[in-house]
C-alpha positions as CSV (number, residue, x, y, z in Angstrom):
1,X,12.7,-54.3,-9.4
2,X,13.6,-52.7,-6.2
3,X,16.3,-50.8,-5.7
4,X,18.5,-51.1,-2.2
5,X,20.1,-48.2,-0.2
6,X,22.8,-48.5,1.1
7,X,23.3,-48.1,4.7
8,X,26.0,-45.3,3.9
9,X,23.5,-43.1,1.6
10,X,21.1,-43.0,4.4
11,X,23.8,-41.8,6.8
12,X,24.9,-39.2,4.4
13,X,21.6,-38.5,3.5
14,X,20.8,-38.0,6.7
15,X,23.8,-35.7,8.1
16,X,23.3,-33.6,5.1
17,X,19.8,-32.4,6.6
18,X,20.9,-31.9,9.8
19,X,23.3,-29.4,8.7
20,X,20.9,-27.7,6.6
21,X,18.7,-27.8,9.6
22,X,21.5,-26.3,11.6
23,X,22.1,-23.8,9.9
24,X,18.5,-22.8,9.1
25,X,17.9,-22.8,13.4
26,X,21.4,-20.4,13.7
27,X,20.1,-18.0,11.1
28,X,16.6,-17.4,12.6
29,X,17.7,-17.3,16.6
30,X,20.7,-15.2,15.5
31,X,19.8,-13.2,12.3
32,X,19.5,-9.3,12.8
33,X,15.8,-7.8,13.2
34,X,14.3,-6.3,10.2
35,X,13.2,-3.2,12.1
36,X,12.0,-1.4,8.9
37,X,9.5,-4.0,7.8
38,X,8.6,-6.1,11.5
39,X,4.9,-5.2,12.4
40,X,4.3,-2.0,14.3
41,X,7.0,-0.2,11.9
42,X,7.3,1.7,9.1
43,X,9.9,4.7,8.0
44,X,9.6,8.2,7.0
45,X,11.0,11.4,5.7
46,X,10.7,14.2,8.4
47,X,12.7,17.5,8.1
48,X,14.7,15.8,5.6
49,X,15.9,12.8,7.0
50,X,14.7,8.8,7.4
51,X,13.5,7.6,10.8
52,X,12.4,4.5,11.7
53,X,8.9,5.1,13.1
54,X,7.6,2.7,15.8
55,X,3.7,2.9,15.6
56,X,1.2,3.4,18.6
57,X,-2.1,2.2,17.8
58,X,-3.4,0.2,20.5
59,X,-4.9,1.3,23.8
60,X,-1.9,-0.6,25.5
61,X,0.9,0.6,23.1
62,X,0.0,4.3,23.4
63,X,-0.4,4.2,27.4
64,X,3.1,3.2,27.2
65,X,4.4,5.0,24.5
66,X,8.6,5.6,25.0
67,X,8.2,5.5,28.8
68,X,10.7,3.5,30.7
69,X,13.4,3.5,27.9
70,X,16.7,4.8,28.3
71,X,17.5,6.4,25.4
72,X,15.9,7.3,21.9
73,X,17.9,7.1,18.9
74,X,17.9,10.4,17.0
75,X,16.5,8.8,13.6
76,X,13.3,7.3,16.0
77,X,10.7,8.1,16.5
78,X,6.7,6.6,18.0
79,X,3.7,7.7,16.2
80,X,0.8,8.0,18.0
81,X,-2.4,7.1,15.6
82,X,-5.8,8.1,16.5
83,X,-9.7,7.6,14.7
84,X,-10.7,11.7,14.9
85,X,-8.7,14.9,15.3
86,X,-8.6,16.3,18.7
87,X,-6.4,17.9,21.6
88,X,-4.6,15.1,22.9
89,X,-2.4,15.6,25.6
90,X,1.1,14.1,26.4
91,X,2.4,14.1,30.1
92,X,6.3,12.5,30.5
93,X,5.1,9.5,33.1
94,X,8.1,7.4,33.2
95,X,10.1,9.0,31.1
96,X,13.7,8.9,31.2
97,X,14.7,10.9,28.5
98,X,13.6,13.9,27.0
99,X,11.1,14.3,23.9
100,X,10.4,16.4,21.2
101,X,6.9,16.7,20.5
102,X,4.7,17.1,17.1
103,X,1.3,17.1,16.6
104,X,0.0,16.1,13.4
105,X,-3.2,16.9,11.3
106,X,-5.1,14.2,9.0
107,X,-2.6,15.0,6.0
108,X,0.2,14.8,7.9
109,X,1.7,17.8,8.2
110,X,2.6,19.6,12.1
111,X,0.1,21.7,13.4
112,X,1.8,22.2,17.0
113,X,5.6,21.0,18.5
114,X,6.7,20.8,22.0
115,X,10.6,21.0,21.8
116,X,12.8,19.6,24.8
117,X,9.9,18.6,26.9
118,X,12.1,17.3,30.4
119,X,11.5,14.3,32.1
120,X,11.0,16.8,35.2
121,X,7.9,18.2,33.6
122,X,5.3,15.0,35.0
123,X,2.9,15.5,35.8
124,X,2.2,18.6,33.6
125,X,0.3,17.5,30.4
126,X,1.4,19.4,26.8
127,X,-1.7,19.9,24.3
128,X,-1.6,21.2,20.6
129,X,-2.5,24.7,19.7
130,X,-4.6,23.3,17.1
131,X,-6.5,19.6,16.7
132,X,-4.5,17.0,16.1
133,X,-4.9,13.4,14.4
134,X,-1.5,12.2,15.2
135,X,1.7,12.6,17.8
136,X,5.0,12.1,17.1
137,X,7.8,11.3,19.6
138,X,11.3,12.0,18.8
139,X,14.3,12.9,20.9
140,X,15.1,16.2,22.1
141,X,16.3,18.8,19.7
142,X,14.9,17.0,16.7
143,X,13.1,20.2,16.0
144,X,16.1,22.2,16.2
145,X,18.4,20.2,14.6
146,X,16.3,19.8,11.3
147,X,14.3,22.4,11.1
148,X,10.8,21.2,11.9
149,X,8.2,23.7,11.9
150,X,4.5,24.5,11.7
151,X,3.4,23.0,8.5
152,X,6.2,20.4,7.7
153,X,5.2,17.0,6.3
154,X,5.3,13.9,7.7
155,X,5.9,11.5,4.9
156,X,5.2,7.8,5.7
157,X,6.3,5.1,3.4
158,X,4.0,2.6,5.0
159,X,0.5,1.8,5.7
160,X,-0.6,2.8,9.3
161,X,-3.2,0.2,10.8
162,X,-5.4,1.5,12.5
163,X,-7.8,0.1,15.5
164,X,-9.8,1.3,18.5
């Protein structure tokens, strides 16, 4: 035998999902980013501290790099992924802030820095002493502040995709 329902069950039954629908539409238009784990970031250690570590591994996303933003948290930074080790050189093209600079071998560790490189600098290119696989951007005075050196460790605690 069938069983009726009552007008008033489907009206309830009803407004009940379009809260929950509510609610589920406010929490993904207005919940915060999850910078860490979005694509295209990762963290790391670095003299000693976290930073969130934007990654550059596209054609388009390394032409850009940090140019055009206005500032650069100090526990930020853009790594710049490549296929081979070689000299690659930065310039400050549209650059409003200044960097510091690290170049990075296959294991991760610096092999060259450019400290306080000024916006001013453009269109003068920095290069590495040595060959480099990677590039890290990080606001001026990183270096300074945490003591990054020749030799100092990069440690990522993500995988880095890389493409051509």
């Amino acid at each position: 035998m069938a069983r009726l329902i009552s007008a008033r069950t489907v009206i309830i039954a009803f407004s009940v999902a379009l809260v929950i629908g509510a609610v589920l539409f406010f929490y993904r238009t207005h919940a915060p980013a999850a910078a860490p784990t979005a694509p295209g970031l990762t963290t790391a250690e670095f003299g000693g501290v976290s930073l969130r570590i934007e990654l550059a591994t596209t054609t388009v996303a390394k032409e850009k790099g940090l140019g055009g933003r206005t500032s650069v948290p100090s526990d930020y930074g853009m790594l710049f992924v490549f296929l081979k080790d070689d000299y690659y050189g930065f310039w400050m093209k549209d650059m409003r802030v200044p960097l510091d600079l690290f170049w990075l071998d296959d294991k991760g560790q610096v092999v060259s820095i450019a400290e306080d490189v000024a916006t001013s600098s453009y269109p003068r290119a920095f290069y590495p002493t040595s060959p480099a696989r990677y590039v890290l951007e990080t606001a001026a005075g990183f270096a300074r502040t945490h003591g990054v050196a020749t030799g100092t460790p990069l440690i990522l605690r993500g995988v880095i995709p890389v493409s051509k």
